[in-house]
C-alpha positions in Angstrom: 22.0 39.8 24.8 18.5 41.1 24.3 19.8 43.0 21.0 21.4 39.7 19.5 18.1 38.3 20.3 15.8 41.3 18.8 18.1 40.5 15.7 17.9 36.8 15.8 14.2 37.1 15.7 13.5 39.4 12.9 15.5 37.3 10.5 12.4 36.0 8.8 10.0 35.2 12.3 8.7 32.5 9.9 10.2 30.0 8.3 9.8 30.2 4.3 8.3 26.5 4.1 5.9 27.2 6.7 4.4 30.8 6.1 1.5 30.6 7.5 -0.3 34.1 8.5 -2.4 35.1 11.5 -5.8 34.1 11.3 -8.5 35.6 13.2 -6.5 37.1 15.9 -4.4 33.9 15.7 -0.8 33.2 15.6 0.2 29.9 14.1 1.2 27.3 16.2 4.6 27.9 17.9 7.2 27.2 20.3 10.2 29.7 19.9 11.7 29.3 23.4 11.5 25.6 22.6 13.3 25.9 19.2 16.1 27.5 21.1 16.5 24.7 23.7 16.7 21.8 21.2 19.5 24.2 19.4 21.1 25.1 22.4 21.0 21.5 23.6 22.5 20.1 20.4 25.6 22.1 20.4 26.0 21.0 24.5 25.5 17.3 23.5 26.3 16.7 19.7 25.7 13.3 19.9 21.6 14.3 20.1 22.1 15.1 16.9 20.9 12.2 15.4 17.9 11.2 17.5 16.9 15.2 17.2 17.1 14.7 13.1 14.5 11.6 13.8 12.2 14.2 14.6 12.7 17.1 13.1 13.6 18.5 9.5 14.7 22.1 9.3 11.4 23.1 8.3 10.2 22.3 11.0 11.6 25.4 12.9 9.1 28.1 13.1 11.6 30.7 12.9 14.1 31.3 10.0 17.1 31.6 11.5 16.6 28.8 13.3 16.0 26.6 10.2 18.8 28.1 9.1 21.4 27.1 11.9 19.8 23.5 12.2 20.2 22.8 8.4 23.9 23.9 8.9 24.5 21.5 12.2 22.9 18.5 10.0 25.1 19.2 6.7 28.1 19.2 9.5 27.1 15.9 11.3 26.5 14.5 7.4 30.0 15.4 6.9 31.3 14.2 10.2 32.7 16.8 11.1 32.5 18.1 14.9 29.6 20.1 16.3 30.2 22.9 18.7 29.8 26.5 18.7 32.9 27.4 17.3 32.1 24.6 14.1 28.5 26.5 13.7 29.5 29.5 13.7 32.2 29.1 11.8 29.9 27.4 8.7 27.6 29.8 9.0 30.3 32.7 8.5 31.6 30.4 5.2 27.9 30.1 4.4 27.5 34.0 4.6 25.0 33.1 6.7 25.9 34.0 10.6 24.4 38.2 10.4 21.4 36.5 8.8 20.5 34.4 11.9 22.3 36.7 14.8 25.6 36.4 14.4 28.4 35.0 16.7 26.6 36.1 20.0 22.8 34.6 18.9 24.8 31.1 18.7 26.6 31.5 21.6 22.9 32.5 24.1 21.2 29.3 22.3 23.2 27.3 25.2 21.9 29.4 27.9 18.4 28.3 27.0 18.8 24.9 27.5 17.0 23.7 30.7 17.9 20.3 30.9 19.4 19.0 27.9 18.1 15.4 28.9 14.9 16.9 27.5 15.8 17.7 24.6 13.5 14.7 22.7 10.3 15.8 24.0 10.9 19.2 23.0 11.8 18.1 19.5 8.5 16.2 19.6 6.4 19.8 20.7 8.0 21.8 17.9 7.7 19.1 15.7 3.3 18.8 17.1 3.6 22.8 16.3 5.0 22.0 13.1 2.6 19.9 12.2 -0.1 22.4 13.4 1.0 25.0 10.7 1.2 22.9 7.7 -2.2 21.9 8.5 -3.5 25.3 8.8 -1.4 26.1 5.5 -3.2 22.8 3.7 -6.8 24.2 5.3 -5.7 27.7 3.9 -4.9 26.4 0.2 -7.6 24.3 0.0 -10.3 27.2 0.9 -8.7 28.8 -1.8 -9.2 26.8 -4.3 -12.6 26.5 -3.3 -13.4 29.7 -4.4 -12.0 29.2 -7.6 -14.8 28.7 -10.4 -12.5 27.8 -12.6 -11.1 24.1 -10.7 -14.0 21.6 -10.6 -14.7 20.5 -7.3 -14.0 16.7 -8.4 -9.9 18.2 -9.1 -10.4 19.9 -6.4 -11.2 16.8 -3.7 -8.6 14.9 -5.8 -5.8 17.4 -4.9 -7.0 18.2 -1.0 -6.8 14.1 -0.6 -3.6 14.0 -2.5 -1.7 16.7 -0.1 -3.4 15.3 2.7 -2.4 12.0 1.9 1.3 13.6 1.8 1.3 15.1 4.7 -0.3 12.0 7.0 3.2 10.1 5.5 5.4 12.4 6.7 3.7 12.5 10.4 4.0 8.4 10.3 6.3 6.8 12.9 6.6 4.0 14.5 8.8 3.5 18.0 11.6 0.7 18.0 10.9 -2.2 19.8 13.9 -4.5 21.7 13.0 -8.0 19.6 12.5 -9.9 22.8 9.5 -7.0 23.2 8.0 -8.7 20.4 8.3 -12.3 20.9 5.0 -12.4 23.2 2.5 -11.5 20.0 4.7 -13.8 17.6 4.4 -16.6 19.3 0.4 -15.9 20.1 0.2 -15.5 16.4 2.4 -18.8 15.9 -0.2 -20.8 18.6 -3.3 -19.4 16.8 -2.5 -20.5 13.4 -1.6 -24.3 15.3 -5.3 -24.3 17.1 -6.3 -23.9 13.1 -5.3 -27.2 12.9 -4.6 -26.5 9.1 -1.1 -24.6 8.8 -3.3 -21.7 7.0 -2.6 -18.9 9.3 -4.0 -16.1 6.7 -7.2 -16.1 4.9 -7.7 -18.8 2.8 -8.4 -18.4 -0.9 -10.3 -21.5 -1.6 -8.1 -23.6 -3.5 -6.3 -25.7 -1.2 -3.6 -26.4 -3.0 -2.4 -22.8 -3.0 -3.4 -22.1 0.6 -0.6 -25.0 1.4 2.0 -22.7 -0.8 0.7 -19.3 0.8 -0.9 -20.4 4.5 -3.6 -18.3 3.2 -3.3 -14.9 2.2 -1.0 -13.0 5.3 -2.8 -9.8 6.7 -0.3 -6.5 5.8 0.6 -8.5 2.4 0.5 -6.9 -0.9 -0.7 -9.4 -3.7 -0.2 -8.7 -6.9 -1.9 -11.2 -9.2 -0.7 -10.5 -12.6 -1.8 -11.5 -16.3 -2.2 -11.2 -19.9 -6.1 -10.1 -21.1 -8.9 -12.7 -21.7 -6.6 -15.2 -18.9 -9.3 -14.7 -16.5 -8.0 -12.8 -13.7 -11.6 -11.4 -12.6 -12.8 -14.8 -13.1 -10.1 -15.9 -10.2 -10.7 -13.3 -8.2 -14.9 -13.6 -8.7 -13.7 -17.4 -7.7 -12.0 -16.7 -4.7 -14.8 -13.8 -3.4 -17.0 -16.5 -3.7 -15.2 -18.9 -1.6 -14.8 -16.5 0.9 -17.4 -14.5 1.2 -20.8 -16.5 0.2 -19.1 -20.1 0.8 -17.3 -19.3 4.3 -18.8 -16.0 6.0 -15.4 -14.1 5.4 -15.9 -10.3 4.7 -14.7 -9.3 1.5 -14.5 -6.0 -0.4 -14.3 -6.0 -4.1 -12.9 -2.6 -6.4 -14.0 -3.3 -9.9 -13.1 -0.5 -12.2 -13.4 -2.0 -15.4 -16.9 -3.1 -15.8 -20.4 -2.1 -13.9 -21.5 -3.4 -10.4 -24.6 -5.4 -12.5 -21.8 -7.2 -14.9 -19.8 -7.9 -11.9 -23.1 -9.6 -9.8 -23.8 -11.1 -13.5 -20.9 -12.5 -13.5 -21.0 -14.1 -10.0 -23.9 -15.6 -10.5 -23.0 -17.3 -13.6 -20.0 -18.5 -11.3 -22.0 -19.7 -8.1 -25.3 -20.6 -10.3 -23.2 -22.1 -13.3 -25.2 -20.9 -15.6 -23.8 -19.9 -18.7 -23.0 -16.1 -18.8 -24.5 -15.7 -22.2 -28.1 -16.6 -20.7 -27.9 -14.5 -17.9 -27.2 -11.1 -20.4 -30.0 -12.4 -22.5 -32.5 -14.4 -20.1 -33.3 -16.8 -22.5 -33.1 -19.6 -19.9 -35.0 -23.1 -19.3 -37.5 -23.1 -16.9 -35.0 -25.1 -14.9 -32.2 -22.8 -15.0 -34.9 -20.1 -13.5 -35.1 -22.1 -11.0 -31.2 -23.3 -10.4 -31.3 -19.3 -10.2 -33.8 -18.7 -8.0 -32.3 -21.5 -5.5 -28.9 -20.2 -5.5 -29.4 -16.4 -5.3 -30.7 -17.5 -1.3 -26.7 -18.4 -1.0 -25.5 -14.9 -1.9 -28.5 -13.2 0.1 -26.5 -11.0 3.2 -23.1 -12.5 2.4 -20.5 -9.6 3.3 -19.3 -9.3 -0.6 -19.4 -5.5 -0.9 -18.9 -4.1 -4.1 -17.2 -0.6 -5.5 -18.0 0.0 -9.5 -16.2 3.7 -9.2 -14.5 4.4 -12.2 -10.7 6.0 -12.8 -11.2 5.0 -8.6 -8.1 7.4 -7.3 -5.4 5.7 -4.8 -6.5 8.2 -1.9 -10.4 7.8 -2.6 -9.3 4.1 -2.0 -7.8 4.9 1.3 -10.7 6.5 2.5 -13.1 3.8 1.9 -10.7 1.1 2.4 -10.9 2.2 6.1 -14.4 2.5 6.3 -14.9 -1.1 5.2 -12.8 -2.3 7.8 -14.1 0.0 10.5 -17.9 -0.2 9.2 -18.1 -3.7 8.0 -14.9 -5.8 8.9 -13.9 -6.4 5.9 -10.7 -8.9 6.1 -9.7 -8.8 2.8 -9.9 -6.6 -0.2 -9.2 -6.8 -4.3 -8.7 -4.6 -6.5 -9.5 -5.1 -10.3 -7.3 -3.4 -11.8 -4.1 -1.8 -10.2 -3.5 0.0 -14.0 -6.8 1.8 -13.8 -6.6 3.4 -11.0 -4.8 7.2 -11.0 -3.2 9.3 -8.3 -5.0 12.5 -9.2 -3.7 15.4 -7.4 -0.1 14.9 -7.6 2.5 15.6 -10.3 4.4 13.0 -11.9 7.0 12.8 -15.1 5.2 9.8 -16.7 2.7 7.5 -15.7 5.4 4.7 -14.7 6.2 7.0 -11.4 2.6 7.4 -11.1 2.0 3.7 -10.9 4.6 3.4 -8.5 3.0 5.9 -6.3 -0.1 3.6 -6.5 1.6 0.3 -5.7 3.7 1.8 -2.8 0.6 3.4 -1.5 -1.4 0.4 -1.4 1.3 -1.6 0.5 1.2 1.1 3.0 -2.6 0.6 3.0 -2.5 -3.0 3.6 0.1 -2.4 6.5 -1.8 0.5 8.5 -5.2 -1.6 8.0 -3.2 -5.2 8.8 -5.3 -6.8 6.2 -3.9 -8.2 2.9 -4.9 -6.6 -0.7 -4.7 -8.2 -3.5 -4.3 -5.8 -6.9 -4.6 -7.6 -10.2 -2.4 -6.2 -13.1 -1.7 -6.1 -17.0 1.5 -7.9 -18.3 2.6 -5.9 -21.1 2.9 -7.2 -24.7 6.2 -8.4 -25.1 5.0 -11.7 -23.6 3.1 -12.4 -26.7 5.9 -11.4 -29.1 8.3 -13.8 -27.5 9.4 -17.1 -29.8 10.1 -20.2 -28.8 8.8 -23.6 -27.5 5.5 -23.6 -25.3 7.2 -22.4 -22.0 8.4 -18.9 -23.4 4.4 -17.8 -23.1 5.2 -18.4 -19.5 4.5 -15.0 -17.8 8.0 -13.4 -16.0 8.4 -11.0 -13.6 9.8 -8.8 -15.9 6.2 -8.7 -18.0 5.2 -6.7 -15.3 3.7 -3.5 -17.2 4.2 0.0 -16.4 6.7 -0.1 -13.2 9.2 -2.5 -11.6 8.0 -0.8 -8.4 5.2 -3.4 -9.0 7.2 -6.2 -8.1 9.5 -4.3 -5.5 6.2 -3.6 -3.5 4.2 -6.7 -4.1 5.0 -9.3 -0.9 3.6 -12.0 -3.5 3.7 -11.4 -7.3 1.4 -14.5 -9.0 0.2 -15.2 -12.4 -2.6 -16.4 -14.4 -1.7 -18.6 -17.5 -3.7 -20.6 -19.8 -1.4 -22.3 -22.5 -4.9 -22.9 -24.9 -5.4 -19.1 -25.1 -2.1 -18.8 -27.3 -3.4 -22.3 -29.4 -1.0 -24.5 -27.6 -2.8 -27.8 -27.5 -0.7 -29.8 -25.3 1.1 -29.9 -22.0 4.9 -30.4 -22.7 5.4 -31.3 -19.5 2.9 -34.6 -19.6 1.4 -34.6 -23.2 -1.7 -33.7 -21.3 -4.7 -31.6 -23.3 -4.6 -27.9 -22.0 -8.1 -27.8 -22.9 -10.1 -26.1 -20.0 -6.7 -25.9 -17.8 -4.8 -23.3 -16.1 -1.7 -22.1 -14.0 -1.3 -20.2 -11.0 2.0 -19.2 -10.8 3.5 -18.0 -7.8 6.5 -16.1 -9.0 7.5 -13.9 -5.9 7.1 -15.0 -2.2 8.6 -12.8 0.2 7.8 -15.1 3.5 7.6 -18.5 1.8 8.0 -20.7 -0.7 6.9 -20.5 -4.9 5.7 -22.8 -7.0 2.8 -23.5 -10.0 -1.1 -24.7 -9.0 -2.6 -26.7 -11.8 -6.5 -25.4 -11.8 -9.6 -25.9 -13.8 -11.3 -23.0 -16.0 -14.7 -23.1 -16.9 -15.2 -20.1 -19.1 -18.9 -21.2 -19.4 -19.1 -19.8 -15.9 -16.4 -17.6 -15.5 -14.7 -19.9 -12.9 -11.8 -21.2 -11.5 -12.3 -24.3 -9.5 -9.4 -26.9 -8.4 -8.1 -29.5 -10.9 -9.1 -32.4 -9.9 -7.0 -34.8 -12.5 -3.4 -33.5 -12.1 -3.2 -33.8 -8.2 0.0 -32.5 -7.3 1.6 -29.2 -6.6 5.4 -28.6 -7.2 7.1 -26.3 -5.1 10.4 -24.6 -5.2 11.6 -23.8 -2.2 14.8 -22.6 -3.4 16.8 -25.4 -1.6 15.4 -27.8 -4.6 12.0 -28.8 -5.6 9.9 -31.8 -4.8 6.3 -33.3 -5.8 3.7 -32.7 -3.0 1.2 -35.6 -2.4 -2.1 -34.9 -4.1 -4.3 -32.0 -3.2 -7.9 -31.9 -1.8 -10.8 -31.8 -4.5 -13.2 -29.5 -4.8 -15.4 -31.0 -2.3 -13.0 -30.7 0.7 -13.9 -28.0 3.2 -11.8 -24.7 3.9 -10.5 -24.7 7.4 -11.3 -21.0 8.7 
């Protein structure tokens, strides 16, 4: 016995993934005797198998042979085929594998190891923690490294340490299954709080009633993606709704901009809350009584929680990092990000930038879920929208103008547009005869948990502002079951219930 298990251990102590050297004195983190009893207790009890695989990979396994014989017993249970000793060894000996890890006898002592094969899940949780243990020691290692390195700028470098770090908190990630009935407690508490609102807006509410009665506000763990040609306005929405939230109704709200400065941005928002022309603000040629509209109204953005990132190329795992320090600092509720295209996940390989984009979107639905907030990203439609012919309708913005990845839209819980018929000269409203001057659409093309449906609203580009249209009062909604005309919305001078 003890020479089959001399020559099961010196097959390769370490597994190959996880090569991680003394350090100090130090072994890496380890639990052979451990590694033996989750083996040993999978061929007593096959049926583990699959609970086991939850928690471990084959990498996992500190030493190589057992990597080895656990990667074997998965391909079998893959194949449904049975799982015993005889089945093991046997693949291994067809694998030219079975001298490699011990032979015929190392499989056979694995069973005598096994204490209590009822334990077998917390032990595959320890090896797993041990795991764990050495690819951080082998991230720490590579990235002391590369810090020596003169030649990597210590910008790349940071980029890459987040990036791997970033990879390896996703793979640690689980979550235990809950019986529904488990669950029902907090649903209905969450159901009874968004009654006591009084308002049916259970999320945080945007500011323009008649798409908080479409959305119930914007749902914490929700990905938005608000989606539109250049020169629609999107930052002009967005500037719009941060207004509403943050200076109007108290709401903490974090906003990425990566396009333009922090001073443009505040510029901006002032010409929105102010109304003062844009154009006077750059310049400061103003009346006497626009210095003193200013003056008045910059008191109503004085300590509002609006806080502001200008970072440019902002990378997906800088984001992360002070995404969670807004909500852990500053309780932040909600944050946007202008624009989802400009932002990069340096540190990580990719074959084009569509998979990178798609890294970006499914990384910032993962964010909105671990923070239980909702994020809204804006995003470019590509240019094919333009190039389309037809009657006024086919400048109508589809889910397939989406630009760069259809992960986009596979991500997104909502996917939205902005459209204004006058930026591509179309005068009138086919649907009424009505002048498009001045008018816009918020099109809600995607909605995971509810209905969609198109907002008329009001643009005044004067102020870079969206504000509700207060001539066309109704909404229509398709529900999917059929449309129908909603009675008319609340004006611009109706409270938002919070």
């Amino acid at each position: 016995m003890a020479k089959s298990d001399t020559k099961g251990r010196k097959s390769n102590t370490a597994s190959s993934q996880n090569a991680v050297t003394a350090l100090e004195g130090h072994i890496p983190p380890q639990a052979i005797e451990l590694e033996r009893a989750v083996l040993g207790a999978i061929l007593l009890e096959p049926g583990v198998i699959g609970d086991v695989a939850a928690i471990l990979k084959p990498e996992s396994f500190y030493v190589k042979a057992h990597e080895i014989i656990f990667r074997v017993i998965w391909e079998l249970e893959v194949s449904q085929k049975p799982i015993d000793m005889l089945t093991v060894t046997e693949e291994l000996r067809r694998s030219d594998l079975l001298e490699e890890v011990g032979g015929a006898v190392y499989i056979a002592e694995l069973t005598t190891s096994v204490g209590a094969s009822a334990n077998v899940l917390y032990h595959a949780h320890i090896v797993a923690g041990k795991a764990t243990g050495r690819n951080l020691i082998s991230f720490a290692s590579n990235v002391l490294t590369k810090a020596y390195e003169d030649s990597i700028e210590a910008e790349t470098q940071m980029q890459e340490a987040e990036a791997s770090l970033f990879e390896l908190s996703k793979q640690n990630i689980q979550k235990e299954i809950r019986r529904a009935d488990s669950l029902l407690e907090e649903t209905i508490s969450e159901i009874q709080e968004a009654r006591n609102v009084g308002s049916g807006i259970s999320g945080i509410p945007s500011g323009f009633s008649a798409i908080d009665r479409i959305t119930a506000g914007w749902q914490r763990s929700d990905l938005i993606i608000i989606a539109a040609r250049p020169a629609m306005g999107k930052t002009a929405f967005v500037l719009s709704m941060a207004k509403n939230m943050a200076i109007d109704h108290n709401i903490p709200v974090a906003l990425f901009n990566l396009e333009m400065s922090a001073i443009q941005l505040i510029k901006r928002l002032l010409s929105n809350v102010c109304e003062l022309p844009g154009d006077k603000l750059k310049t400061g040629q103003m009346e006497p009584y626009e210095w003193t509209q200013l003056n008045t109204k910059l008191r109503d953005i004085q300590d509002k929680p609006l806080y502001i990132d200008d970072t440019p190329s902002l990378s997906v795992f800088e984001f992360r990092t002070k995404a969670r320090r807004l909500v852990r600092e500053h309780g932040v509720k909600i944050i946007i990000v202008d624009y989802l295209q400009l932002m990069n996940a340096q540190g990580m390989n990719f074959g084009n930038r569509e998979q990178e984009v798609s890294t970006i979107s499914r990384s910032l639905k993962i964010l909105a879920k671990e923070l239980d907030i909702p994020i809204i990203a804006l995003s470019q439609l590509n240019r094919a929208l333009e190039t389309r012919q037809g009657d006024a309708n086919s400048k109508r913005p589809q889910l397939s103008d989406l630009r760069e990845s259809g992960a986009i839209e596979q991500d997104a819980d909502m996917v939205c547009f902005i459209h204004r018929p006058e930026v591509y000269n179309i005068q009138v409203n086919p649907e009424d005869n009505t002048s498009t001057k001045g008018m816009g659409y918020f099109i809600i093309a995607k909605h995971r948990n509810g209905s969609i449906g198109d907002v008329k609203l009001a643009f005044k580009g004067d102020f870079a502002k969206f504000a509700p249209f207060d001539t066309a009062n109704y909404v229509t909604i398709d529900s999917g079951i059929g449309g129908g005309d909603f009675p008319p919305i609340l004006t611009s001078s109706d409270s938002i219930p919070f």
